[in-house]
N, C-alpha and C positions, 0 to 999 in steps of 0.2 A: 183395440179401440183407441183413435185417437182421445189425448185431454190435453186440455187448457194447464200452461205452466211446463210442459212435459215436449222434449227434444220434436220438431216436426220429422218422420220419414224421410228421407233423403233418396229423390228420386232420378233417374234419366230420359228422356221422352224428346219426339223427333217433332221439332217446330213448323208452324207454318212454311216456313223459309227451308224446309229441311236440314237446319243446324238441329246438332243435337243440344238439349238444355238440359241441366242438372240444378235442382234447388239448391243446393249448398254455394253455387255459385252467387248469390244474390242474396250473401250474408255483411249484414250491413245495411242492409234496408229492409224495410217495413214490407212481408209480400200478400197480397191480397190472392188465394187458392182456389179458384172455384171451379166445380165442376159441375158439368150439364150433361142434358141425354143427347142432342144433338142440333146441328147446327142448323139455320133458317126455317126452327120451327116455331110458333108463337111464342109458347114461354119463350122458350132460349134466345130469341130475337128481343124480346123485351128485355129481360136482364143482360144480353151485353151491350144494348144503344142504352142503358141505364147505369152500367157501367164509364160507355164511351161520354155520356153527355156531363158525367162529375169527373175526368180523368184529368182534368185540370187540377183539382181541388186535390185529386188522389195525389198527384205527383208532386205539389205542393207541401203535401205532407209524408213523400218521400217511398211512398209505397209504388210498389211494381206490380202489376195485376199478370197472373196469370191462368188462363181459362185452357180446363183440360175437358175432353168427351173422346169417345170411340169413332167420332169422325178423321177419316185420313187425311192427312196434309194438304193436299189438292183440294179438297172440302172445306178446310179454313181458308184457305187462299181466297175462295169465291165469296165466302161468306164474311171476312175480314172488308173485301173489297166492295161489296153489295151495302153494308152498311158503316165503312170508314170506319173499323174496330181500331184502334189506336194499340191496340194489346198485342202479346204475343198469345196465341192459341197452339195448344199442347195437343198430340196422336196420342192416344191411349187405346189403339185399336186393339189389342189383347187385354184388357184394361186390367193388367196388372197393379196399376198404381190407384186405379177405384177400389181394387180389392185392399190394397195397403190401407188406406183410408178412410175405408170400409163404404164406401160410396156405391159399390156393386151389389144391391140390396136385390130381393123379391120383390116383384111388384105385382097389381092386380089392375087388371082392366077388361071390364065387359065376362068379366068371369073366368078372364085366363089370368094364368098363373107364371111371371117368366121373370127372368134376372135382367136388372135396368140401371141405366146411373139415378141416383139418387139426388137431386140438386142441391149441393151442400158447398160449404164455403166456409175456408179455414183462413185466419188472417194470425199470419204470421210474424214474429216480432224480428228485429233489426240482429236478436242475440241466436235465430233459430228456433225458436219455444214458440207454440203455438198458446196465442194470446188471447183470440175465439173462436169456436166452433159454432156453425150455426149449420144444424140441420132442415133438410122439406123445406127449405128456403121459398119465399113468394118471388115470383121474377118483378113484379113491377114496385116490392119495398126492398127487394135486393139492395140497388144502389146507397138508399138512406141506411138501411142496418151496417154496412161496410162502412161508412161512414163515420154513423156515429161508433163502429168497435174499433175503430184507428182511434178515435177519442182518447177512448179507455185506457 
């Protein structure tokens, strides 16, 4: 279980642009972590244009956002470009890094029973130590809780 205070995972994961990204690269600044179940679907549409519409503010304050889910590279590509995502979007198509994170939960819907990403979001501090954890995230107070946890 991720905690607050306590080193973030150090992960590798294949970007929109197909470069490969590693968190520990992006020590030194402030990283906003979030992760969704997939791309251009309501929630997830709402929390990254809720995202994209404070990204000014975010980088302001020095932070880098970046959005992980089980959708493949060619899936952020359209979906970055469909709604101008300003962000880099992470493949976690064997979602080994949901599992690290523990974002790869059970979930229930209409009475089934199946494993899903979890919408949660970790904002992490400039020294690596994860500084909040916010789980079941709302997509459309997303932006404002990221927000005010750079604050803190």
């Amino acid at each position: 279980m991720i905690e607050e205070g306590r080193p973030a995972p150090d992960f590798t994961l294949t970007s929109d642009t197909g470069e490969q990204v590693t968190l520990s690269q992006f020590r030194g600044s402030q990283v906003v972590l979030y992760f969704y179940p997939k791309d251009d679907t309501p929630g997830c549409t709402t929390q990254a244009c809720g995202l994209r519409d404070v990204s000014s503010e975010l980088q302001r304050r020095g932070a880098v956002v970046l959005g992980v889910s089980p959708d493949s590279p060619g899936r952020h590509v359209k979906f970055k470009e469909k709604y101008g995502l300003p962000f880099t979007l992470l493949s976690d198509e064997e979602h080994v890094v949901a599992e690290l994170y523990g974002t790869w939960v059970e979930k229930r819907n209409y009475g089934k029973t199946y494993l899903g990403m979890e919408r949660s979001t970790f904002v992490i501090g400039a020294d690596g130590n994860v500084v909040r954890v916010m789980r079941k995230v709302k997509p459309d107070e997303h932006a404002d809780d990221v927000l005010a946890a750079l604050e803190a």
